[in-house]
C-alpha positions as CSV (number, residue, x, y, z in Angstrom):
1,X,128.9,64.7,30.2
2,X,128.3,67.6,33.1
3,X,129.0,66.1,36.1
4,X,129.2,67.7,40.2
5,X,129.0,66.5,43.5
6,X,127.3,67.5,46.3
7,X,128.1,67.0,50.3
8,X,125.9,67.3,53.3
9,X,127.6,66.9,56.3
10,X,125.0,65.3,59.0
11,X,125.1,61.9,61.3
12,X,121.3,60.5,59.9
13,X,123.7,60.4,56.5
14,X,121.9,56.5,55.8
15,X,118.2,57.7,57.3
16,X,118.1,61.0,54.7
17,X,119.6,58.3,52.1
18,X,116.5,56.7,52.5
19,X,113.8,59.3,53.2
20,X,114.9,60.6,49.6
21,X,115.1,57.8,47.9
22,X,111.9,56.7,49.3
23,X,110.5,59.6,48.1
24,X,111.8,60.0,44.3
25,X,110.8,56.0,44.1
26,X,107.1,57.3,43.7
27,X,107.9,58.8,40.6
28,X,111.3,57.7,38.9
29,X,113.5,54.8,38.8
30,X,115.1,54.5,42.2
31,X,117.4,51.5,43.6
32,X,118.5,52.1,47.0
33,X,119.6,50.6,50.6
34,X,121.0,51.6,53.9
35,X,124.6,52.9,52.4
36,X,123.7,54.0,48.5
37,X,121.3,55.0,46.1
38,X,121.0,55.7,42.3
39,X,118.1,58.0,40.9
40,X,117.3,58.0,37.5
41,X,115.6,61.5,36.8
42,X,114.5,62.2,33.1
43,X,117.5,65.0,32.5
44,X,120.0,62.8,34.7
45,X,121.4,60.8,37.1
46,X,122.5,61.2,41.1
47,X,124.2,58.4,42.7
48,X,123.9,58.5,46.6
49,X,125.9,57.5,49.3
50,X,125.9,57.6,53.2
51,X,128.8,57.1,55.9
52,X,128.8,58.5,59.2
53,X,128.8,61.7,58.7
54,X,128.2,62.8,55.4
55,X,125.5,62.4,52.3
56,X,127.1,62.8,49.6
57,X,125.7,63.3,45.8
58,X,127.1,62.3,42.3
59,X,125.3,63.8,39.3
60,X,125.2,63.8,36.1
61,X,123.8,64.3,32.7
62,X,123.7,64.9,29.1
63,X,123.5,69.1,29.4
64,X,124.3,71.7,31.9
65,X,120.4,72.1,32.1
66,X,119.4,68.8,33.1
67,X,122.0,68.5,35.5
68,X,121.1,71.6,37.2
69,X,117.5,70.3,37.3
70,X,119.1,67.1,39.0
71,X,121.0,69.8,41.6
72,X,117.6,71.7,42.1
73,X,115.6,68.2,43.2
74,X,117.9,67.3,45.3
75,X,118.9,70.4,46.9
76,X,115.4,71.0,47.6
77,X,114.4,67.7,48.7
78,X,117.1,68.2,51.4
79,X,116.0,71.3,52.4
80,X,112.4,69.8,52.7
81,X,113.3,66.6,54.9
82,X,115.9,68.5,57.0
83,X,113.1,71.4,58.0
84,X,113.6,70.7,61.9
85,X,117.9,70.9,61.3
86,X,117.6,72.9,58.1
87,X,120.8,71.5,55.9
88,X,122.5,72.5,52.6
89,X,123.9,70.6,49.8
90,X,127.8,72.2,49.5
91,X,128.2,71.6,45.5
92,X,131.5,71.2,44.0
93,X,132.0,71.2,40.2
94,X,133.6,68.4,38.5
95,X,136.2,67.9,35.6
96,X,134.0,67.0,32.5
97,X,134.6,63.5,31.5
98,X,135.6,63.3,27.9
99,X,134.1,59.9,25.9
């Protein structure tokens, strides 16, 4: 399964957690509090979590495609909420996991 993870370095870490989860719960299958998240988009997954000073982002799914989709929502969504102290996602490929 394709997997990366994404890092934004930023001190609202927990309050962009939320705005984004807040958001994709309007449309998909979000569980979420203060800390961590989990997004179910149709072509994949992103697990969220905040600390001090960093977001970071763990995605997945079945194809290369669906997982870049997941990369492109959330990359844009970040640029989007973080308009006033535009911010970046920093993605870093992971190891495929073999079942």
């Amino acid at each position: 399964m394709p997997q990366t993870l994404g890092l934004v370095a930023t001190p609202e870490a927990s309050r962009y957690l939320q705005r984004l989860c807040y958001h994709f719960s309007r449309k998909i299958t979000v569980q979420y509090d203060t800390h961590q998240g989990q997004a179910q988009f149709p072509w994949g997954t992103c697990a969220m979590r905040a600390d001090d000073s960093h977001l970071h982002f763990d995605c997945a799914a079945d194809s290369e495609e669906g997982l870049a989709r997941v990369c492109h929502a959330i990359s844009e969504h970040v640029k989007l909420f973080s308009r006033k102290n535009p911010m970046q996602v920093q993605w870093s490929a992971c190891a495929e996991t073999q079942a």
